[in-house]
N, C-alpha and C positions, 0 to 999 in steps of 0.2 A: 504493500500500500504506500503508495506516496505521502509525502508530510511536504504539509502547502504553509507559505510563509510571506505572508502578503505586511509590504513596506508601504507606508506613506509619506514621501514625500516631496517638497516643492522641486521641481527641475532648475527655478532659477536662482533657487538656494544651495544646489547643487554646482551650479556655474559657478555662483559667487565664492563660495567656500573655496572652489579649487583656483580661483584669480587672487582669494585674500595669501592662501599658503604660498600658491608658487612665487607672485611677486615679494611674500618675506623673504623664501630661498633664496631671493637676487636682490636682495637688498635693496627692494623699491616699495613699493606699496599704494592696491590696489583704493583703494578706498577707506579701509582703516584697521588697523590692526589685528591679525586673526587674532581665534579663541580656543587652545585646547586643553580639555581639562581632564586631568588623571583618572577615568571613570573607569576600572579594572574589576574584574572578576569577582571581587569583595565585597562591593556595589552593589552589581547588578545582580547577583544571588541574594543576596541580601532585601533586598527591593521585589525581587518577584519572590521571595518566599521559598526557594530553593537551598539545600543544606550541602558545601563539598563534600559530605561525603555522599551522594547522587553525584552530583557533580563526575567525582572520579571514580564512580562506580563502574563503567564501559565505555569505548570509543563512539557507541553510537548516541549513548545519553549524553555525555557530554559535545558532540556534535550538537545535536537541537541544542541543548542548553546553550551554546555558546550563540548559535544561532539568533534564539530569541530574545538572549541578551543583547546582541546588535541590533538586532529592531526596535526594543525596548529605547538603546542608547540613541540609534538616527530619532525614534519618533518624540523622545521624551528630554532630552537633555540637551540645552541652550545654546551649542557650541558650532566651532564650525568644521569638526572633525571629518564628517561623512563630504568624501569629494569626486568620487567615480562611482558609476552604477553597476559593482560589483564588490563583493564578499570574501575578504579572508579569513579563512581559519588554520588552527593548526593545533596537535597535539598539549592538553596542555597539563602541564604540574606544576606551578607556580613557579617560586625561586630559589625550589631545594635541587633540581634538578641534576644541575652541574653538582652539587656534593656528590649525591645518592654516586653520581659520576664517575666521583674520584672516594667514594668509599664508605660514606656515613651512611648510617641506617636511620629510617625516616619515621618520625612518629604521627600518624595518621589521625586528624582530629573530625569529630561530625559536624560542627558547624562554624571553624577557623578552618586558615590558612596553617598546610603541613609545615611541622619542622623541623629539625636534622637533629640528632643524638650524634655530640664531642666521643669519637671513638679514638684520638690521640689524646696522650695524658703529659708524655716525658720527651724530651728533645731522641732518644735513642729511641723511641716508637714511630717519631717522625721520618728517622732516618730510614725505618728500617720496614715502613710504611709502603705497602703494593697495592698499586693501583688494579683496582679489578679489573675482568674481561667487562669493558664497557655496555657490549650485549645482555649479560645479566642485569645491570641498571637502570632508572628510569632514562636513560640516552637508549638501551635497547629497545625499552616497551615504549616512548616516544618513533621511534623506526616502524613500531609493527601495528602502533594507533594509526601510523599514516596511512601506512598503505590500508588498515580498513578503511579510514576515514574518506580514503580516494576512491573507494567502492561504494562507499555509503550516501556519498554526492547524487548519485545517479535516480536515488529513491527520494529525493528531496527537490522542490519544487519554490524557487525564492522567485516574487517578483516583485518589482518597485515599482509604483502606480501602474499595476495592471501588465506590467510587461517584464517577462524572467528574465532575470541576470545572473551572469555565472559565479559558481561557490568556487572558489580558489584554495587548494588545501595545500599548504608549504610544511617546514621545520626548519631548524635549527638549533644548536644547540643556545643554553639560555645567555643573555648577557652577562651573567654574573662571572667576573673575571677568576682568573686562577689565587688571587690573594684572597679575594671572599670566596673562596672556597677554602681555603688553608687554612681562613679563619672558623668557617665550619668544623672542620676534621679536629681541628686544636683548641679551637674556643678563645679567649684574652690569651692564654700562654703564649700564641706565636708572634705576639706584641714586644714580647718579653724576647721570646727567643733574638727576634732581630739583632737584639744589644749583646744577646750570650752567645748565639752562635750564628750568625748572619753567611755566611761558607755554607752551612747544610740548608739555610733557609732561603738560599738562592738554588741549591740543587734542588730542593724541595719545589718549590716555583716553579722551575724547569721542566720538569717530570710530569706537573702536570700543565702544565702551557702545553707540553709535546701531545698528550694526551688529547687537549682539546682542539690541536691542531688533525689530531687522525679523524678524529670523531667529527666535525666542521665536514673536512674533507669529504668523509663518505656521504654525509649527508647532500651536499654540493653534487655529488657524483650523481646520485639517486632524482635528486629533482631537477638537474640536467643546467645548474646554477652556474655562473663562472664564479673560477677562485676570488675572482679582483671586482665583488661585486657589491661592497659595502661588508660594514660590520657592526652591529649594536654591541654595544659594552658599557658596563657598570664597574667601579671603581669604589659603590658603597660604603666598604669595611676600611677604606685608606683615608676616609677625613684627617683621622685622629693621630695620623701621623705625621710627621714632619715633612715639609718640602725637599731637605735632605735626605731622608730614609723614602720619600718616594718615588727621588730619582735612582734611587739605589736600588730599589726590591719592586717598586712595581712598573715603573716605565719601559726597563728590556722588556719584560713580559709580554706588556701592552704592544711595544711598538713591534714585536714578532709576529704579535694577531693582526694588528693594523696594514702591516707590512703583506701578511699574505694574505690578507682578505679584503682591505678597504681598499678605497677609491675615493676620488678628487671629489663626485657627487656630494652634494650639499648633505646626506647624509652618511656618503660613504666611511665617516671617521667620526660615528655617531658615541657621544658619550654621555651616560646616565650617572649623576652623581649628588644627590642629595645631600641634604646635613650642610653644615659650614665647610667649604671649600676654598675660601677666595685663596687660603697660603697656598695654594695648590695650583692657580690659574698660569703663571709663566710655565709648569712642567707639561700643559696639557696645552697650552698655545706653541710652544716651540721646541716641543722635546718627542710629542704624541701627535702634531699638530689637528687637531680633533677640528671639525668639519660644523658640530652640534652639539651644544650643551643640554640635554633636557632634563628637566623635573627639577631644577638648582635648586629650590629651596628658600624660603622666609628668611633663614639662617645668614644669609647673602642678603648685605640692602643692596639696593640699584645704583648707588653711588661706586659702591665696590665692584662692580661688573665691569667698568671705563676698558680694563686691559683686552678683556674677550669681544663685549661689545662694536658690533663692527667689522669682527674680523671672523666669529662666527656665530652660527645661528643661534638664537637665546632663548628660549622655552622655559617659562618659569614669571614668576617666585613669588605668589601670593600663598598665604598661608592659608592651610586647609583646615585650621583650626577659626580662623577667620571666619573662615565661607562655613562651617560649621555652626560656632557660638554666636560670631557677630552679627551687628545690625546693619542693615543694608547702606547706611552710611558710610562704615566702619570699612565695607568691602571697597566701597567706590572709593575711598580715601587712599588705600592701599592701592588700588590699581591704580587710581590716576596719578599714584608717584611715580610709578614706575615709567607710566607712559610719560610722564615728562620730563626723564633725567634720561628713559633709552631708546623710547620708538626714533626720536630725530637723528637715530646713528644706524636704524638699518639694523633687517636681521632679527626682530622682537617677533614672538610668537607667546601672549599671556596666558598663562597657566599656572599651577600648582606643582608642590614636589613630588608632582605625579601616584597622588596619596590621599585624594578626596574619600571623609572619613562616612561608611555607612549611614545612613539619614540624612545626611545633608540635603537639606529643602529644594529643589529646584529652583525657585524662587532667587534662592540665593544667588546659584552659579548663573543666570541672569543676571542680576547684577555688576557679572566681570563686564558680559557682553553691551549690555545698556553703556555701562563708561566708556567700552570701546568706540561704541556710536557715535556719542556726545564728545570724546575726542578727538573721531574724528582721521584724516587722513595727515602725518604728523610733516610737519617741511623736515625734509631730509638735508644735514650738513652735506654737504657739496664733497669733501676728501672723504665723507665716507657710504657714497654714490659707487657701486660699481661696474 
């Protein structure tokens, strides 16, 4: 039996949406600032009354699930995300994935987000720590969700006002880099380690950078991807450490993935990094040269952004606690700082640290939108025109 998934919405809301993002891509701007806001998996279960564990109960339940969440998000949520009349999906298990990966065992919860169990205790468990046959992991059962997932398209039936558009099913392995992941397997200790044994905790790094270089690749092979075709990545677990320990321990890392995988593409050298990062920004503008900042975070005011601003795309930093508690004053006050210290430099795309908290009122995340309105299409400084 087929399963029918009828979308509503405007065609030239649809134009628009894809004129406001591309012109941020290039540093111009269509009309006025786009809008995208952190609306993930957490959300939209949450909101239609569904529990992850449904969720990740089968590749085919969580197909619809994921499904109905994206129509839920195009029909229901105030932004300008939806930009092509077409659907992606893919395999999913949150952002334990890459652990499970490299060796943590996952604790399975009924109405949260899974988490990882610390199976490293001692620097010599570290060392002496083997990375599983990646096929026993959720990187294997990710591979074998696809390929149902690519069979299960065929019974599924999506159209957006009246007329079907194709279900696109990908993977990948997850952004969460090889040091959030070490910080999984080890927990705070490998904070520690850096200072005690920084030697094993770069071969450590290594080992599994290599790892997720295999694992990338085969996936690449499978969905007929090129190597050099962008790269999402997270950086999460490295706020809290210094500018000098992260050119040290996580930058090779980085620029190994970046190197075989990304691209010049406006999001080819795409970086997700929440929390307070500005100590961080010269390593990730000239050392990682990242392409996109997304989800930066409250933690960052918009005065602090001047370095990256400009030079790449900036996705961020109203607080999700804001759009949560606050009053719709409180939001437009917060966004319209933003817009007037970075839209004028090109490259602003407003949002959240991609972390919009369950209940948040619609109402609210209108209000980014509404300021974006009232502000308007912003005069772009001339040197940073590209």
């Amino acid at each position: 039996m087929v399963h029918k998934i009828e979308i509503q919405y405007p065609e030239q809301g649809l134009l628009k949406n894809r004129r406001r993002l591309e012109s941020a891509y290039a540093f111009t701007c269509f009309d006025r600032v786009p809008v995208i806001l952190g609306i993930e998996a957490r959300y939209l279960l949450n909101v239609r009354g569904v529990t992850f564990a449904e969720y990740f109960s089968d590749p085919k339940t969580q197909l619809i699930h994921q499904l109905e969440n994206i129509k839920w998000r195009i029909e229901n949520v105030p932004d300008d995300w939806f930009t092509e009349p077409k659907i992606t999906v893919s395999p999913d298990f949150q952002n334990i994935t890459n652990a499970s990966g490299c060796g943590c065992e996952i604790f399975w919860q009924e109405n949260e987000t899974p988490q990882t169990v610390q199976c490293i205790s001692t620097i010599d468990e570290m060392i002496h720590h083997r990375l599983p046959d990646w096929r026993t992991t959720l990187w294997g059962k990710r591979l074998e969700w696809y390929f149902q997932m690519k069979e299960l398209v065929a019974e599924i039936d999506v159209k957006l006002n009246g007329q079907r558009i194709p279900i696109l099913v990908t993977m990948g392995i997850n952004g969460d880099s090889p040091f959030m992941s070490a910080i999984e397997l080890a927990g705070a200790n490998f904070y520690g380690w850096l200072l005690q044994a920084p030697m094993e905790c770069h071969d450590f790094l290594q080992r599994i950078t290599d790892r997720y270089i295999e694992v990338e690749t085969e996936y690449r092979k499978v969905l007929g991807r090129p190597m050099h075709d962008g790269l999402h990545y997270s950086d999460d677990s490295a706020q809290v450490i210094s500018l000098k320990q992260y050119r040290e321990f996580c930058v090779p890392v980085g620029k190994r993935l970046y190197d075989t995988f990304g691209c010049d593409r406006y999001d080819g050298r795409f970086m997700h990094l929440c929390g307070r990062n500005v100590h961080l920004h010269d390593a990730l503008l000239n050392d990682l040269h990242i392409t996109l900042l997304h989800g930066y975070g409250s933690a960052n005011t918009p005065e602090e952004m001047t370095m990256l601003a400009g030079n790449v795309i900036l996705l961020g930093n109203i607080d999700p606690m804001t759009l949560y508690q606050g009053s719709q004053h409180d939001i437009e006050q917060e966004t319209m700082k933003i817009l007037e210290v970075l839209a004028p430099l090109g490259g602003i795309v407003l949002g959240d640290g991609f972390n919009i908290v369950p209940g948040t009122d619609l109402s609210k995340m209108e209000c980014v939108r509404k300021a974006s309105e009232r502000f308007g299409a912003p005069t772009l400084k001339r040197e940073n025109i590209h």
